[in-house]
VEXKOLMAR-14621 format. One record per residue (C-alpha): chain; residue number from 0; residue in one letter; z, x, y. Coordinates in nm, 2 decimals. Example, Ala and Ser with C-alpha at 12.3 -4.5 7.8 and 13.67 -1.06 7.14 Angstrom:
// VEXKOLMAR-14621
 chain   n res     up   east  north
     A   0   a   0.78   1.23  -0.45
     A   1   s   0.71   1.37  -0.11
//
This chain:
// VEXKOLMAR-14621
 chain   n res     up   east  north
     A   0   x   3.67  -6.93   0.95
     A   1   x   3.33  -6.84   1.04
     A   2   x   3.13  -6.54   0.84
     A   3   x   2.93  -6.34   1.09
     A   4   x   2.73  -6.00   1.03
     A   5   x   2.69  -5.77   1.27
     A   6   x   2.30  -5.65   1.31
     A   7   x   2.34  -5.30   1.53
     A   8   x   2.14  -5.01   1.60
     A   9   x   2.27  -4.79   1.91
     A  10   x   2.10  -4.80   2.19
     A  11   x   1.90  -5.09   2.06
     A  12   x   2.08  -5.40   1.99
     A  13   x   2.41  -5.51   1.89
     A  14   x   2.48  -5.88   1.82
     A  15   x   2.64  -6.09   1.57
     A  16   x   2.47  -6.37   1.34
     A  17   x   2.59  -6.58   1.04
     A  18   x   2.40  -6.43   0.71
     A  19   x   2.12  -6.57   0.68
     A  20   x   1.72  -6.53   0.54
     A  21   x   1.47  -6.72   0.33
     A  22   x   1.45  -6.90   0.09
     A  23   x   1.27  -6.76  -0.22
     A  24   x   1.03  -6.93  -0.44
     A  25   x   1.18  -7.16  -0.72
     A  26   x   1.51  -7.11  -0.54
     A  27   x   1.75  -7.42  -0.39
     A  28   x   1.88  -7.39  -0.03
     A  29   x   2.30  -7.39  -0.16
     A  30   x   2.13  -7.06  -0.36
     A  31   x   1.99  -6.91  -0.08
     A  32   x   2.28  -6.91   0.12
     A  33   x   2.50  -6.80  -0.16
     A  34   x   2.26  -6.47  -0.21
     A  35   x   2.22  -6.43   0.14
     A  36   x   2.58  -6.41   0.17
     A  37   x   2.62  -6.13  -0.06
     A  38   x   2.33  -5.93   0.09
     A  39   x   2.45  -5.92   0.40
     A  40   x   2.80  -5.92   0.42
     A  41   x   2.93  -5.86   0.04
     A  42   x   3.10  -6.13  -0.06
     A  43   x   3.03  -6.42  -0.32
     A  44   x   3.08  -6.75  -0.17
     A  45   x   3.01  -7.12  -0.30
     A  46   x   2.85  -7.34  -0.07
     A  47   x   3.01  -7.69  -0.08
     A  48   x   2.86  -7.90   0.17
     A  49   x   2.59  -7.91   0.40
     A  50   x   2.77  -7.88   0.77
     A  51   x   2.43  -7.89   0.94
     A  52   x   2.03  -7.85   1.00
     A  53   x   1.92  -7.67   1.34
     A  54   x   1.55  -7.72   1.43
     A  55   x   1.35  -7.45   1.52
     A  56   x   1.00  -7.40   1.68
     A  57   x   0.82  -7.21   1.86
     A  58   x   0.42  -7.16   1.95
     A  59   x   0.38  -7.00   1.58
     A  60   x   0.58  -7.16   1.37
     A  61   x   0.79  -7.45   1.30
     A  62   x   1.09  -7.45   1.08
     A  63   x   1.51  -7.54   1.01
     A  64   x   1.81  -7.35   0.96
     A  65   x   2.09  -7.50   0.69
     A  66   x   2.42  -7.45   0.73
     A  67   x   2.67  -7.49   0.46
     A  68   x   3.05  -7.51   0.41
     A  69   x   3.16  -7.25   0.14
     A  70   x   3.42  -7.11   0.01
     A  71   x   3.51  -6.75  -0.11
     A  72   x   3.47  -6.71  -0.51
//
């Protein structure tokens, strides 16, 4: 299964992404993605693995995504 949140505002957009966000200061990436899972979708996961790192850039900025396997807690 695949988590995905729906971001919509009518007549705007309406898409769906994976939960996702930043990563605070002092905080490790598995944390991240376990709070950013609850914030936007509600549920309390446990990341187990890292299942992969997408590079992104742009003319601004430079950065990666992290995905992990979890499981529901």
């Amino acid at each position: 299964r695949i988590l995905m949140v729906r971001h919509y505002r009518e007549g705007r957009y309406d898409f769906w992404v994976a939960p996702g966000g930043g990563v605070c200061p002092g905080e490790d990436a598995r944390s991240a993605s376990a709070r950013e899972a609850f914030e936007e979708a509600g549920i309390e996961v446990r990341p187990l693995k890292l299942a992969a790192v997408e590079e992104l850039e742009n003319p601004e900025e430079k950065g990666c995504k992290l995905w992990f396997h979890c499981e529901m807690t």
